[in-house]
C-alpha positions in Angstrom: -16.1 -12.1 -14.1 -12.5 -11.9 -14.5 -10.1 -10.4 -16.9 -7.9 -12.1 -19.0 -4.6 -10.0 -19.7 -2.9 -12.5 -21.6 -5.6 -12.2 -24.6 -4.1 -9.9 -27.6 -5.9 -6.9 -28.3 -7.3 -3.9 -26.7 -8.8 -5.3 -24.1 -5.7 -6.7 -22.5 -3.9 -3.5 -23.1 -7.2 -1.8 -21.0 -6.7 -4.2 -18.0 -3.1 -3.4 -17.8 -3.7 0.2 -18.4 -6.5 0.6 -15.2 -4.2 -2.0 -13.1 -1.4 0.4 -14.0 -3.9 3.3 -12.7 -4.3 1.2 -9.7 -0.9 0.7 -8.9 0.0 4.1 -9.1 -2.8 5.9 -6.9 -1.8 3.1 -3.7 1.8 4.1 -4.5 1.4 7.1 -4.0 -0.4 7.4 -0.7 2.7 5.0 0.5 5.7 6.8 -1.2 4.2 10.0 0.3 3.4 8.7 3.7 6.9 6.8 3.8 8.9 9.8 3.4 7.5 11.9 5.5 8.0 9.3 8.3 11.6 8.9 7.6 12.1 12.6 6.9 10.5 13.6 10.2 11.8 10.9 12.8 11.2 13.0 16.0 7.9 13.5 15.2 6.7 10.6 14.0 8.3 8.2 17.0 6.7 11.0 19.2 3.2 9.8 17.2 4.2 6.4 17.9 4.9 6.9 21.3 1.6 8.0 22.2 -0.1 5.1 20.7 1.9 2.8 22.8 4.2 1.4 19.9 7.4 -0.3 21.3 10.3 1.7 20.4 9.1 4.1 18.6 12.3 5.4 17.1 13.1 1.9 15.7 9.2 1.3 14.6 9.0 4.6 12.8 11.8 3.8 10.7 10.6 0.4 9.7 7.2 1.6 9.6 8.3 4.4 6.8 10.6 1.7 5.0 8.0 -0.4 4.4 6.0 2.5 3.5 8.3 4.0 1.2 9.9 1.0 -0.5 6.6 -1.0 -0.9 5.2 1.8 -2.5 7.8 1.9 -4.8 7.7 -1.6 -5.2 3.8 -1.2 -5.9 4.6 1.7 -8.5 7.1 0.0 -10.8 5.5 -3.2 -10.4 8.0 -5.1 -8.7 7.4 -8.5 -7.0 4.1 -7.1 -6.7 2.0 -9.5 -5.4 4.4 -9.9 -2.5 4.4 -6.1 -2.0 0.8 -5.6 -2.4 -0.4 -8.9 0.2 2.8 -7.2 2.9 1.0 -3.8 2.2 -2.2 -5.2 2.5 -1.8 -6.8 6.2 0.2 -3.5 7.4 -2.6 -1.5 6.3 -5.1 -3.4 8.5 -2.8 -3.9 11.0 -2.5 0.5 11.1 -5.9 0.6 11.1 -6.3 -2.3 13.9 -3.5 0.0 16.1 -4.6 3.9 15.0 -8.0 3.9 14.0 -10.2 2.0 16.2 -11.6 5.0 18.2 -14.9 5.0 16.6 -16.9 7.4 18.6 -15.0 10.0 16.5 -16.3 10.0 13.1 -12.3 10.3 11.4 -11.2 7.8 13.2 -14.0 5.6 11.7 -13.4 7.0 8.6 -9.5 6.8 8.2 -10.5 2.6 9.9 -12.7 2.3 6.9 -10.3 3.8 4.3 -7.5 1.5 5.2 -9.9 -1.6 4.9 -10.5 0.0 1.4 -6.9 0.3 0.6 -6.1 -3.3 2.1 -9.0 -4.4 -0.7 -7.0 -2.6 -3.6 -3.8 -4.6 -2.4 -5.5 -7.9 -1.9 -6.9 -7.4 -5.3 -3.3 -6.4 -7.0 -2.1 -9.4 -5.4 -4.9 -12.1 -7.1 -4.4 -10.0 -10.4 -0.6 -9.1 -10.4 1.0 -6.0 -11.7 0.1 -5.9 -15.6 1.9 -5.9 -18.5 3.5 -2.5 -17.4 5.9 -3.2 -15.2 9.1 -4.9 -14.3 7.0 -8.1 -13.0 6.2 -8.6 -16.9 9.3 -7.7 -18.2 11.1 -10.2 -15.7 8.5 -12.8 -17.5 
């Protein structure tokens, strides 16, 4: 089943209004997570460090940039499918380098959550952003 948001009427405006839902609960785990990354450097490449991440200075801040500005990307709905399949492969790639002690329940938890997340992004990148945002505007 798929849904056609190109049809007029209510049900087009419903797609876009749930893929605008969409789009704004993944942005928001990203905008948050981005910024506290950028806004606590030390900490974060200290994180980093422990995991065995190459530079870990220099990864934190990309890490949080694409964080941060995919998010934001995701939120407005801008070149959103790019954002969302970029967002998508980092999210299994964190959960591929973080989360893959699974003898501890959280750890197979927060592996399992980002597999869920990467879903949501794969998805927003087959359906695109909607007719709220600046993808649609942009035509």
């Amino acid at each position: 089943m798929s849904i056609n948001t190109s049809v007029a009427g209510s049900g087009a405006s419903n797609a876009s209004a749930t893929i605008l839902l969409g789009r704004v609960l993944l942005a928001v785990i990203f905008l948050l997570s981005g910024f506290g990354k950028l806004t606590t450097i030390a900490g974060t490449a200290a994180y980093f460090g422990s995991l065995g991440l190459p530079v870990p200075t220099a990864t934190a801040i990309i890490v949080g940039l694409i964080e941060l500005l995919g998010g934001a990307a995701i939120l407005v709905g801008f070149q959103t499918r790019i954002a969302a399949w970029v967002l998508a492969i980092f999210t299994v790639a964190t959960a591929l380098v973080a989360h893959t002690g699974w003898a501890d329940q959280m750890q197979m938890i927060n592996f399992l959550k980002n597999l869920g997340i990467a879903g949501g992004f794969i998805v927003l990148a087959t359906s695109g952003a909607g007719a709220y945002s600046i993808d649609a505007k942009r035509g």
